[in-house]
C-alpha positions, 0 to 999 in steps of 0.5 A: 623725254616725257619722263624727264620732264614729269621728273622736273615739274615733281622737283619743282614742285616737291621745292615749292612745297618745302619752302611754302612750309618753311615760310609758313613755320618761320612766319613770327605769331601774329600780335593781339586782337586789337579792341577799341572801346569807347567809355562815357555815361553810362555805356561802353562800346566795342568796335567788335563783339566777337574776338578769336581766343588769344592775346587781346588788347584793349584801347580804351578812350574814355569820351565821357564826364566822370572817372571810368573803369574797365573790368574783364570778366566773364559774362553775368559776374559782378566785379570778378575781374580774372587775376594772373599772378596778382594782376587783375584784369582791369583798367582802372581810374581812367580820367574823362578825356583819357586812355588806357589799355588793358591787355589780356589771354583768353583761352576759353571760348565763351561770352565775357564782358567789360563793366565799369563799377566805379561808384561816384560821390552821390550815386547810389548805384555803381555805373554797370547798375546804371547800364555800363558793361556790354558782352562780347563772345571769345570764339575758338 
């Protein structure tokens, strides 16, 4: 009696295991990480400073005055958006009131940063120089 009832829960449980992992290989892949930014003069902010590696999208609403841009790239460059196949990671001419989106695969870990290098009429420092870019870490 006892045997036949161990027999029962080890089926049972033997089942159990099977279909968790079928559930588990047959789950579609999870979308991009989804990054809201917010553009004005002269700052960007982002609703996350720490994204896991993978698809990312960025939701970019520009609340400021001037034509905004932003660039990807990895943290310390200037104006080295990454490029796949001619297409470089930037969103560009992003009007005051606008928005725009920017999807993109980080696969290394590390530190990156969004930048704006639009240079209006008059100025004479591009917007990143006037302290429009902000980090962010890719983990693992």
């Amino acid at each position: 009696m006892k045997n036949r009832r161990f027999r029962s829960i080890f089926v049972i449980a033997v089942v159990l295991v099977f279909a968790l992992a079928v559930a588990a290989c047959s789950s579609k892949p999870a979308g991009p990480t989804v990054v809201q930014v917010e553009l004005s003069e002269y700052t960007i902010i982002m609703d996350q400073t720490s994204i896991p590696a993978g698809p990312v999208l960025f939701e970019i609403t520009n609340n400021g005055t001037q034509l905004h841009e932003v660039v990807l790239e990895p943290a310390g460059t200037k104006d080295e958006p990454f490029d796949l196949n001619g297409v470089e990671s930037e969103a560009e001419d992003i009007e005051p009131g606008a928005k725009a989106t920017l999807e993109w695969t980080i696969t290394d870990p590390g530190e990156y940063q969004l930048s704006c290098y639009v240079l209006n009429e008059g100025e004479t420092q591009d917007h990143a120089e006037q302290g429009m870019i902000t980090t962010f870490t890719v983990t693992p």
